[in-house]
N, C-alpha and C positions, 0 to 999 in steps of 0.2 A: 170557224167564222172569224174574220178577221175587221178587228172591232178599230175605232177612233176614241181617243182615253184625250181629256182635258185631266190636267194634275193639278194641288192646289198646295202647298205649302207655306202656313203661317204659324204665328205665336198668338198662345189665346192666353189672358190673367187664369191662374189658376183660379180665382173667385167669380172669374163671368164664365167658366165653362160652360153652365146651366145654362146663360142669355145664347150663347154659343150655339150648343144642342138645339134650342127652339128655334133660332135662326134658320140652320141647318138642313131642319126637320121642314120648316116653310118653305125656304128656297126649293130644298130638293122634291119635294111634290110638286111644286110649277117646272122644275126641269122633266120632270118625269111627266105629268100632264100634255107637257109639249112634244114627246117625244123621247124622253132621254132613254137606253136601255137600262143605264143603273146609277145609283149615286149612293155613295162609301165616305162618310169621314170616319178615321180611326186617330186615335190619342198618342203619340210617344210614351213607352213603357219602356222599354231597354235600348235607348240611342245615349251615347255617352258623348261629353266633348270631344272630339279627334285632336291632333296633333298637327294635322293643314285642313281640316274639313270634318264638319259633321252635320246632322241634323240642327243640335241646338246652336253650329255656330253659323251656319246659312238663315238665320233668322237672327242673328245675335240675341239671342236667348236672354232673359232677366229672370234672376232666380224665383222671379213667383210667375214666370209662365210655364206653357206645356207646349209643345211642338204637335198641330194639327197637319194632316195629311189627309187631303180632299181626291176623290174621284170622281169625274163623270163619264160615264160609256155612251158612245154614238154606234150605229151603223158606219159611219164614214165622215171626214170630214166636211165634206159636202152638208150632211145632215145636221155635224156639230156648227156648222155656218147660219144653216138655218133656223135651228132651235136655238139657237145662241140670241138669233135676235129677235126672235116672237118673245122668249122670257123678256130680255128688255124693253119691249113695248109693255109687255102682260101688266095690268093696274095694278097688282097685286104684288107684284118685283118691286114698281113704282113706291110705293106705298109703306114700302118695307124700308125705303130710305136709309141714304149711307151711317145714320148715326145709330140704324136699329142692327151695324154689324159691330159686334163687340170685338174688334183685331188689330194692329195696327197696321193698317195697310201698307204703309211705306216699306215694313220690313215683311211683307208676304210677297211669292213669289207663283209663276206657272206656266206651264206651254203644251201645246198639243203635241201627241202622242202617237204613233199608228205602229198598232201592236204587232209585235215578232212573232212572239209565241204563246197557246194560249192551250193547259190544257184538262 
């Protein structure tokens, strides 16, 4: 099955991970409610600084954050188009309001995906 993947890569303070996790945990039950097939944040544990590139320096990294790496699975882009924009209507996305995400958003990054291989 050949799926549509939204990526999300940001920096979270290592002391609001918690705020982070409940964020997370909210948003991805309204992506899933709407339709999502799946939704993945996982932590940086072993990404080291590179030499021309890495995890913690495509966020430019400050030593008290941690490098998040988000997923969402569509059926298709099509589909990611249109759950895409029922959550941002949804009262509940609304409500959640930009100051209730603990990130800095200027330095997170993302783009749609349509998967190679999946097995």
């Amino acid at each position: 099955m050949s799926r549509y993947i939204d990526v999300y890569v940001l920096p979270v303070k290592k002391h609001k991970i918690d705020d982070y996790r409940k964020f997370a945990e909210a948003s991805g039950h309204l992506w899933r409610q709407h339709g999502a097939l799946e939704v993945v944040e996982v932590t940086a544990d072993d990404v080291k600084p590179g030499v021309h590139t890495s995890f913690p320096q495509s966020v430019k990294l400050d030593a008290d954050e941690i490098v998040v790496v988000s997923w969402v699975a569509f059926r298709s882009r099509e589909d990611r188009d249109k759950i895409k924009r029922e959550v941002m209507k949804d009262p509940l996305f609304a409500a959640m309001g930009p100051d209730s995400v603990p990130v800095d958003g200027q330095r997170m990054f993302w783009g749609g995906f349509q998967s190679l291989v999946e097995l």
